[in-house]
N, C-alpha and C positions, 0 to 999 in steps of 0.2 A: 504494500500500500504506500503510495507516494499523495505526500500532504505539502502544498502549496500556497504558503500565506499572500492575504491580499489588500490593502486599506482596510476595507468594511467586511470584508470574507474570506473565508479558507474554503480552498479547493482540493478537494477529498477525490482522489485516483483509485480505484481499485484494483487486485492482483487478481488473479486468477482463482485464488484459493477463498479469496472473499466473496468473489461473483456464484462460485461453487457450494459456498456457505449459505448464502443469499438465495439459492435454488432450492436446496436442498432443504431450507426451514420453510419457506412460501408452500411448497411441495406438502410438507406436515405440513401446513396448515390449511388446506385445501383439504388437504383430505379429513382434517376433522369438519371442516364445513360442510363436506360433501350431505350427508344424513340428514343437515339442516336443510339444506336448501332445496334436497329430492323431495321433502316434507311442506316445501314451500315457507321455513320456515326463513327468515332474513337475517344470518348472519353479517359480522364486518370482525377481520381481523384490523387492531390496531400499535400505535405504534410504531416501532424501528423495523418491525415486519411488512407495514405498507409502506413505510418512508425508504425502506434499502439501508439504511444505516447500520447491520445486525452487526453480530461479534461473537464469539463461543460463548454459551450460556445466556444469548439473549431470551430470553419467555415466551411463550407462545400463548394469548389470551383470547378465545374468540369470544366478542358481545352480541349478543342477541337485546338490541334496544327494544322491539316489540313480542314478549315473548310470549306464548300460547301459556297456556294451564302448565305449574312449573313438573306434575304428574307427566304430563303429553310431552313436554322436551328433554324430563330424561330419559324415556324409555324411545325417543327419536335417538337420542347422544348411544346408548346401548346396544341401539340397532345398526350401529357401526361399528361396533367391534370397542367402544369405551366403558370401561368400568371403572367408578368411582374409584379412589382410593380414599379421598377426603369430603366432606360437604359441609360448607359453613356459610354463618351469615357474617357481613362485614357494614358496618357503616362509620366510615371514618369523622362523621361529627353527627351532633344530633340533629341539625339543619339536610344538613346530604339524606340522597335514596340509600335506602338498605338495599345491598346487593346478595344476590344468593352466587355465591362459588362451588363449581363442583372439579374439585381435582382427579384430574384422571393420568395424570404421572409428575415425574419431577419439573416444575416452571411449564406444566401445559393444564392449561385452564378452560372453562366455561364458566361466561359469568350474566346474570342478567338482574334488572333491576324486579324489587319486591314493592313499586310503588310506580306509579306515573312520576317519568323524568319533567325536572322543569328545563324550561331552552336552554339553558346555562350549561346543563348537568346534559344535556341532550350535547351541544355542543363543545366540550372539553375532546371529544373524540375528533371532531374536525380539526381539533387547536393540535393534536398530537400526532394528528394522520389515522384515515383509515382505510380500509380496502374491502371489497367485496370480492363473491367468492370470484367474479366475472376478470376485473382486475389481477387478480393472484395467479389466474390461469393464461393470462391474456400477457403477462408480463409489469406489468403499468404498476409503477411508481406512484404514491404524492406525498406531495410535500406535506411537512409537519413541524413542532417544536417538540425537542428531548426537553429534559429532566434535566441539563445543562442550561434550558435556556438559548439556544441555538435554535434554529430554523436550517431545516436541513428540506434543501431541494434538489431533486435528484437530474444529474446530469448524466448523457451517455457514457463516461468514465465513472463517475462516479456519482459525486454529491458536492455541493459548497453545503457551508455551512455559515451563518450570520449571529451575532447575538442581537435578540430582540429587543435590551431595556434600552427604551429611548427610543424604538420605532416602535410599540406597540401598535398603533392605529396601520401601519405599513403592512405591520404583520397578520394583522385582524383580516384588513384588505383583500390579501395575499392569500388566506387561506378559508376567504367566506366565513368567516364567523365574527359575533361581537365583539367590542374592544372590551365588553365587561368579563367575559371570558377570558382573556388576553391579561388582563389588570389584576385578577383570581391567581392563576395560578403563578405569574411573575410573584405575587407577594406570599405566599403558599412557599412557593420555593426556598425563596429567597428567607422566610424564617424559617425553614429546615435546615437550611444554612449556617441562619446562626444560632441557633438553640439545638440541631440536631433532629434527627425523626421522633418525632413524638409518638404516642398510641393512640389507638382508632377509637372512639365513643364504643364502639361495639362488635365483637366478636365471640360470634357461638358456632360451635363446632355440633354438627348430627350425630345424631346413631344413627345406624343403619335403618331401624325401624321408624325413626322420625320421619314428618314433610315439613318443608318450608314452608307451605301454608301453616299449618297449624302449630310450629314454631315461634313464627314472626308476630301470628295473633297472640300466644302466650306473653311475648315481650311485648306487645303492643299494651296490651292489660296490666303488664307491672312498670313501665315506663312511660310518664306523660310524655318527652319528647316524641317518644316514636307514636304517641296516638295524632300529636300535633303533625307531624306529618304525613300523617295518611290524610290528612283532613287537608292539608293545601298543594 
């Protein structure tokens, strides 16, 4: 990989072994899509997997934003050959959607929201890139911002990469979405920064015999936050 700095961007080359890296996870991730989408159901991988930016041990997360009965999409996930290992629920503040997570190996996920997303919460996935299963198959890049804060847009070598504070509104632009989304996670980040990763409001782990239905309404009942958000 050959990296080439520029005034306002670096220019990100790729070898051979990275483009191979980059096949080869798109590939996994297609093929977890596949069951979804035979099902009609609309998956979008996102992240460094639709932006091209991957690296060994990048994650493989697929979101399902509108998802069926969370019964009907595991047993679509199953009917591809996926078996849980983990299922949990996450909601990283009391204001955020509760997500339900179903692990089914190391860093490869299924995740979908346990409430109606607001635009915001809809829109973070365009802030970071996302892909459909049509894209993944078809080849096709977009652009996104990491976790650095960079804007990584994909070029036939590779990718440049920008940092976004101080062009927010550029970036918003750039990658169809709001500047409020843009302004969120620039300061999100940036106190992970300097205080470190904090912990999520909420995390519960299944059994086996659990559903997320009937989990989520349990928390719902001992937690006013989370009844407040079912309600907005």
């Amino acid at each position: 990989m050959r990296v080439k700095e520029r005034t306002h961007n670096m220019e990100v080359t790729y070898d051979d072994a990275r483009w191979r890296l980059l096949e080869a996870l798109r590939g996994e991730a297609a093929e977890m899509m596949r069951p979804l989408a035979q099902r009609h159901i609309a998956p979008i991988a996102y992240g460094s997997i639709a932006r091209g930016d991957v690296h060994q041990g990048s994650d493989i997360d697929i979101f399902i934003p509108n998802p069926p009965a969370p019964a009907i999409l595991e047993a679509a996930i199953e009917s591809g050959g996926y078996s849980p290992i983990n299922r949990e629920i996450i909601q990283a503040t009391p204001t955020y959607a509760a997500k339900a997570y179903i692990h089914v190996a190391q860093d490869r996920s299924y995740s979908f929201p346990l409430v109606e997303l607001r635009a915001m919460e809809r829109e973070f996935y365009g802030f970071a890139g996302s892909a459909t299963p049509e894209q993944l198959e078809q080849g096709q890049r977009v652009p996104g911002v990491d976790k650095r804060l960079h804007l990584i847009e994909p070029t036939e070598k590779g990718h440049t990469e920008t940092p976004i504070q101080g062009n927010e509104g550029a970036t918003a632009k750039r990658l169809g979405v709001g500047v409020a989304v843009v302004l969120d996670r620039v300061r999100t980040l940036r106190r992970r920064d300097r205080v470190g990763r904090t912990g999520v409001y909420l995390k519960r782990s299944l059994a086996p015999d659990e559903t997320f239905g009937d989990i989520y309404a349990q928390l719902a009942r001992s937690r006013p936050a989370i009844r407040r958000r079912l309600r907005t």
